[in-house]
N, C-alpha and C positions, 0 to 999 in steps of 0.2 A: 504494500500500500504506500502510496507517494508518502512526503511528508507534508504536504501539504494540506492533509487531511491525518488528524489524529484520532485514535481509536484505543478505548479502554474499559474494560467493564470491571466492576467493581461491587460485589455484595449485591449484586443483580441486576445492577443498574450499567448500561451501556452509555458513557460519553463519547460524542461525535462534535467533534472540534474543527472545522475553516480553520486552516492555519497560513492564511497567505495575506496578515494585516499591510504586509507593504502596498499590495496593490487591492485595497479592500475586499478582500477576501473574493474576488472576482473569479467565475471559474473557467479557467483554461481546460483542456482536453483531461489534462491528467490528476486535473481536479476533480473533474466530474466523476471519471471514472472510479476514480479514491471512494470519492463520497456513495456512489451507488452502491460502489460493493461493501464498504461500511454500512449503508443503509440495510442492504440485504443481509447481513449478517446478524445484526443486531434482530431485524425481523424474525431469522427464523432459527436466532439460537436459542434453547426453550429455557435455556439458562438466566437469560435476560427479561425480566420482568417490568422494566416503561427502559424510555430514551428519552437523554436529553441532548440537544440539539443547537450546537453553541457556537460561537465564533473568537478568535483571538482577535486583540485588539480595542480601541477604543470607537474607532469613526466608524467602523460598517460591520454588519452581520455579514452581508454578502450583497452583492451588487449587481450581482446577475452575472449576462457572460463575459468575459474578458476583452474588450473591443479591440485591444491592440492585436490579439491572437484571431481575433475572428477576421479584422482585414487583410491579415495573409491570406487566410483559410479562402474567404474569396477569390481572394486574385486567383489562387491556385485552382479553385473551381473553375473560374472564366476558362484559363490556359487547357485545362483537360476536359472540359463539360461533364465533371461526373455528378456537382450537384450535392456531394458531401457534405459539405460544411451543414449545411441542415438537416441532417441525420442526428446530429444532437439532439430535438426532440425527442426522436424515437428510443435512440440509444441509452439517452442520459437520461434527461428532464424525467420522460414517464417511470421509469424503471424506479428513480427515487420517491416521484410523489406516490405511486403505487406501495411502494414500500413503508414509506411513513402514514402515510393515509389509511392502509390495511392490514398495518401490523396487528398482530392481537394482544396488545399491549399497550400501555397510555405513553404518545409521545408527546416532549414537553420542547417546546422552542424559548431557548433565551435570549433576545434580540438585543447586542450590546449597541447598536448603530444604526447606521443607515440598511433598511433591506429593500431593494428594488428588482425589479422581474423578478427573474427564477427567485430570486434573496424573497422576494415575497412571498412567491408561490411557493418554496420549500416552510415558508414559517405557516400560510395558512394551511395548510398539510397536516403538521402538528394537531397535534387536542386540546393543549391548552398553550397560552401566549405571555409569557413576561418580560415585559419590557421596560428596559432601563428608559427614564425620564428625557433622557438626549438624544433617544432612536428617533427615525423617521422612516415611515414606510414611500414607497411610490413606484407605481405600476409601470411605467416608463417604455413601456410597447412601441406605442405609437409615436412615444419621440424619437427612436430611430426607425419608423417605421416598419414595424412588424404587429402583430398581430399578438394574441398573449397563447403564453404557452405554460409549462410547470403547474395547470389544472389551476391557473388562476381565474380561468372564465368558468368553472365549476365551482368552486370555491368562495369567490369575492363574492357573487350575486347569493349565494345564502348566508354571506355574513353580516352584509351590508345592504342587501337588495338588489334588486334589477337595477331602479333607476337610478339607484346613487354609483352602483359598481359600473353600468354603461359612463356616467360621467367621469369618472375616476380612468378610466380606460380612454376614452375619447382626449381628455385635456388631464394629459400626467402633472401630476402636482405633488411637495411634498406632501405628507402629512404628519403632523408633529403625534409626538407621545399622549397627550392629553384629546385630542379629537380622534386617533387611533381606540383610543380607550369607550370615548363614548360612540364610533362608530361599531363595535365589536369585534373589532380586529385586536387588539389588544384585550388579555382577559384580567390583567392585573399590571401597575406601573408602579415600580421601583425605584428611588433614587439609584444612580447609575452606576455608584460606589458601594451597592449591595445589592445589585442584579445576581452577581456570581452565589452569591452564598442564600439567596434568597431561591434561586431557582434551582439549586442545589437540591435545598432543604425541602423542596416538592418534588421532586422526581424521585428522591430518596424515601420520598414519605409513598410514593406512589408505587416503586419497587417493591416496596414492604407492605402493598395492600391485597386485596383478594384480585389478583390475576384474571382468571378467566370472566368472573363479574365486569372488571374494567373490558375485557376484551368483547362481551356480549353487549353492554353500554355502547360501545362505539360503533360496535355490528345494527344496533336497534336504531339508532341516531340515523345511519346512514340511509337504513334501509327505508326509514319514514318517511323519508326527504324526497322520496320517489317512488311512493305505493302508496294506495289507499287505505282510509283507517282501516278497513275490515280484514286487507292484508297486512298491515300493521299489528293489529290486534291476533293475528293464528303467526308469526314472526317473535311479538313476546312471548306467546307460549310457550315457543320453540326453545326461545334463548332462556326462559326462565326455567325450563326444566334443564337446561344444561347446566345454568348457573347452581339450582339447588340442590344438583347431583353432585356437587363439587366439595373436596373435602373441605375449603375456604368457608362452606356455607355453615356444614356440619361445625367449624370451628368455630365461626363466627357467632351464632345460635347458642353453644355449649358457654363461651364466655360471658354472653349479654346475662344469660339466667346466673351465672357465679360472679356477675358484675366484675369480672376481668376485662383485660384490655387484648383483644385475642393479636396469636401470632400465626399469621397466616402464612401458608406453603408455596402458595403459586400455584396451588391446585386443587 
């Protein structure tokens, strides 16, 4: 794995670290690649129970794609017409936000900075959003003319809505930490000097909670969001008989009646 993506799992918890603050954590080819296949791993090691989702640095989470590396990539398209360069979608973008999005486990994005495009759509991906008070989000598509990709046009419009996310997409603007917050793009904002140990301390809290419960929560969320209540409602069933076949439940259950504070398995 490059170094420009770090990877560490720790007491169940998997961190996934941008480490390229010189150039705002921007991702070149061998970033993406870093990052996916971290993504995927953390996904589907059963070891790891949530992810958190961070960046080095002060000024950005991540910036999207690397523009100095993508104007090569161009030209070299022109020169041979293969057309490349825009395989990143396919190869990169989706393969991560598939992976953060359908983990079955809670992921947690810490935005130390600026996130834009993909830096976006990787952080609406995530489950939940802590964002240090200096961050700024901004969709930024259409300022170099493209179109949005990294499942941000899935994404923005149920965070934010149709009409506000078509505007936010049409005329890229920042958005500071405090209007992020009350748009619901941001789930919680931190001073920027306690982001790290703040979003820490919830993905830790969330490694060490009932597992398959969080993983059937994000499966029900999804599934709502584009099915009718009444398949909604035979979709809970589903997921609650998995959940309360779960030894998480049985433990959960046995400590509430001994008024303990249970410890859960991850299973």
């Amino acid at each position: 794995m490059a170094d420009t993506v770090l990877y560490e799992v720790s007491d169940g918890l998997a961190t996934i670290t941008l480490n390229r603050p010189e150039a705002m954590n921007a991702l070149d080819v061998a970033t993406k690649v870093a990052l996916r296949d971290a993504v995927r791993s953390a996904a589907d090691d059963p070891a790891v129970r949530a992810v958190l989702l961070t960046a080095a640095g002060d000024r950005a989470f991540c910036v999207g794609q690397d523009l100095k590396e993508h104007i090569g990539l161009l030209a070299a398209d022109r020169e041979t017409g293969s057309g490349q360069t825009m395989s990143t979608v396919r190869e990169h973008y989706n393969p991560i936000v598939r992976a953060l999005a359908g983990a079955a486990k809670p992921v947690v994005a810490a935005v130390n900075g600026v996130a834009a495009g993909a830096g976006l759509g990787f952080a609406l991906a995530a489950d939940y959003r802590i964002v240090a008070d200096t961050a700024a989000f901004n969709t930024s598509f259409a300022g170099v003319a493209l179109t949005a990709d990294s499942g941000v046009s899935w994404t923005l419009p149920r965070v934010v809505g149709p009409g506000r996310a078509t505007d936010l997409l049409l005329f890229p603007r920042s958005i500071g930490a405090q209007e992020a917050y009350e748009l619901g793009i941001a789930n919680r904002v931190v001073p920027a000097a306690e982001l790290r140990a703040e979003a820490g301390k919830v993905a830790r809290a969330l490694a060490e909670g009932p597992t398959v419960a969080y993983a059937a929560l994000k499966e029900a969320v999804a599934y709502g969001l584009t099915h009718s209540l009444e398949e909604t409602l035979e979709k809970e069933d589903e997921l609650q008989t998995r959940a309360g076949s779960s030894q998480d439940h049985a433990i959960a259950v046995r400590a509430f009646v001994d008024k303990e504070k249970p410890k859960y398995l991850g299973r």
